[in-house]
N, C-alpha and C positions, 0 to 999 in steps of 0.2 A: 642447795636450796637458795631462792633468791629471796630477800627481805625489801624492802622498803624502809626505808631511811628518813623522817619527815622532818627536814630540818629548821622550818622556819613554817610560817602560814602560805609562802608563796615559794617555796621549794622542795624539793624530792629529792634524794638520793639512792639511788639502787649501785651497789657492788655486786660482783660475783667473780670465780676463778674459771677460767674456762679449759678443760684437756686437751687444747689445741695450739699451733703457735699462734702471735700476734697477727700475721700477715693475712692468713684465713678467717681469724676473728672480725678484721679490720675488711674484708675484702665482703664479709655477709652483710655486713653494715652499708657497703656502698656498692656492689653490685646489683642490677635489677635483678636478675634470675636468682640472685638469692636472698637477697632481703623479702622480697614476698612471699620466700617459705616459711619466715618466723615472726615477720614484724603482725602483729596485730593476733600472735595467739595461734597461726594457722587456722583459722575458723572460717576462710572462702575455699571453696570448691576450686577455682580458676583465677587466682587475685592477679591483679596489675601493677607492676611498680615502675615508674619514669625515671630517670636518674641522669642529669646534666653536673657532672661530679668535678665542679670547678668553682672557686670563690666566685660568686655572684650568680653562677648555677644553680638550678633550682630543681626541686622532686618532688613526686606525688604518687601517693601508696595509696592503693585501698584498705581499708579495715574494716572488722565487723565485732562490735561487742555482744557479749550475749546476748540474746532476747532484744538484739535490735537490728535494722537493715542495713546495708554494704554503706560505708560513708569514707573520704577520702582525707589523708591528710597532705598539707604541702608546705614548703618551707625552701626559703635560701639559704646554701651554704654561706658561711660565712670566714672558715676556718677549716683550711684542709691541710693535714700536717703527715702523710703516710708513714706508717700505718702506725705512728704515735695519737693523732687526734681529730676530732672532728667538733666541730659549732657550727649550728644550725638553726633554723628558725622552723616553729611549728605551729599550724591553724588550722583549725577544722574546715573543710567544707563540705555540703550536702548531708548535716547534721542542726540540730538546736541547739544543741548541747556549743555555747560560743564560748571558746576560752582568750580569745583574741587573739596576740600573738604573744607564743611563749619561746625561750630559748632554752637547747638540749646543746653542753658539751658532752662529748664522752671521750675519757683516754684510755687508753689500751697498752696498759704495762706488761712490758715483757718479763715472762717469771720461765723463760725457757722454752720446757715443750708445752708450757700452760701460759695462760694472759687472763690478768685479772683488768676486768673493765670497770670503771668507774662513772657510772653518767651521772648528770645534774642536770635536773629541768625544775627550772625556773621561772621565776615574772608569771604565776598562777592568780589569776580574779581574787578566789578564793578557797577556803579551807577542804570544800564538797568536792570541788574539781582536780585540785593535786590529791585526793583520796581516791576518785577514780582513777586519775593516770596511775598511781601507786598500784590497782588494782591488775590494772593493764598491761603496764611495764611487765610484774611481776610474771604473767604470762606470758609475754613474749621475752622477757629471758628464760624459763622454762622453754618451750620451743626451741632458743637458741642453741642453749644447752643441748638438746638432742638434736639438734640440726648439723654442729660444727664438734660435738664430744664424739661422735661417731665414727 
C-alpha cells in the first residue's frame, strides 16, 4: 500500500517496496513504453510519453486526473545516477491547475529481489496542491506496483 508522506507545506514524500529488482523498477521510471503504463494512474486509453533520458534532457507524459481532460507533464532531468537515482524537474502544461516548477528526486534501493523507492517532490506553491500530487502519486504507485510486481 502506498501512503503519502507530507513533510513540510511545500513537500511530499511517497515510499513503497516493490517485488521486483532495482534495474526494472529504475527502467519503468525512464523508459517511454513503460512509464506510460503507470505514471498518471493508467487512466488514458493510448497515452504518450517522450523521454530524452540524459542530464539536460528532457520528457513529457501525458496524464489524466479523474473527472478531468488529458493534460501533459514535462520536466528536465537534472540527475541520472542508473539505476540508483533520478532529479527532475516537473510543470504542468495544457492544464490550470499551475504549480510552476516543482522538483521530484527518487532513489531506488536495492533490497535484492525487491527495491524500495523513495521519491520527494518538492518546491510546491502550496498546501492544496502537494495534497493533489499526494493524491496522484499514490495512484500511480499503485499502477506501478501491478505494472512491475508482476
Amino acid at each position: 500500500m502506498t501512503v503519502p508522506i507530507f513533510e513540510s507545506d511545500m513537500t511530499l514524500k511517497v515510499k513503497r517496496v516493490f517485488q521486483a529488482p532495482r534495474e526494472r523498477v529504475f527502467a519503468a521510471w525512464t523508459e517511454p513504453d513503460l512509464l506510460k503504463r503507470w505514471l498518471g494512474g493508467g487512466t488514458i486509453p493510448d497515452p504518450v510519453a517522450e523521454v530524452d533520458l540524459r542530464v539536460g534532457g528532457q520528457y513529457r507524459v501525458q496524464l489524466k486526473a479523474q473527472d478531468s481532460p488529458i493534460f501533459w507533464v514535462k520536466g528536465t532531468y537534472q540527475e541520472i545516477t542508473p539505476p540508483e537515482r533520478l532529479v527532475y524537474t516537473w510543470q504542468f502544461e495544457g492544464t490550470e491547475m499551475d504549480t510552476g516548477e516543482t522538483l521530484v528526486t527518487v532513489d531506488f534501493i536495492d533490497l535484492g529481489k525487491s527495491t524500495e523507492v523513495v521519491m520527494l517532490h518538492e518546491r510546491f506553491p502550496s498546501n492544496e496542491l502537494r495534497n493533489l500530487h499526494g493524491e496522484g502519486w499514490t495512484q500511480s504507485f499503485e499502477c506501478l506496483a501491478e505494472f512491475v510486481d508482476g
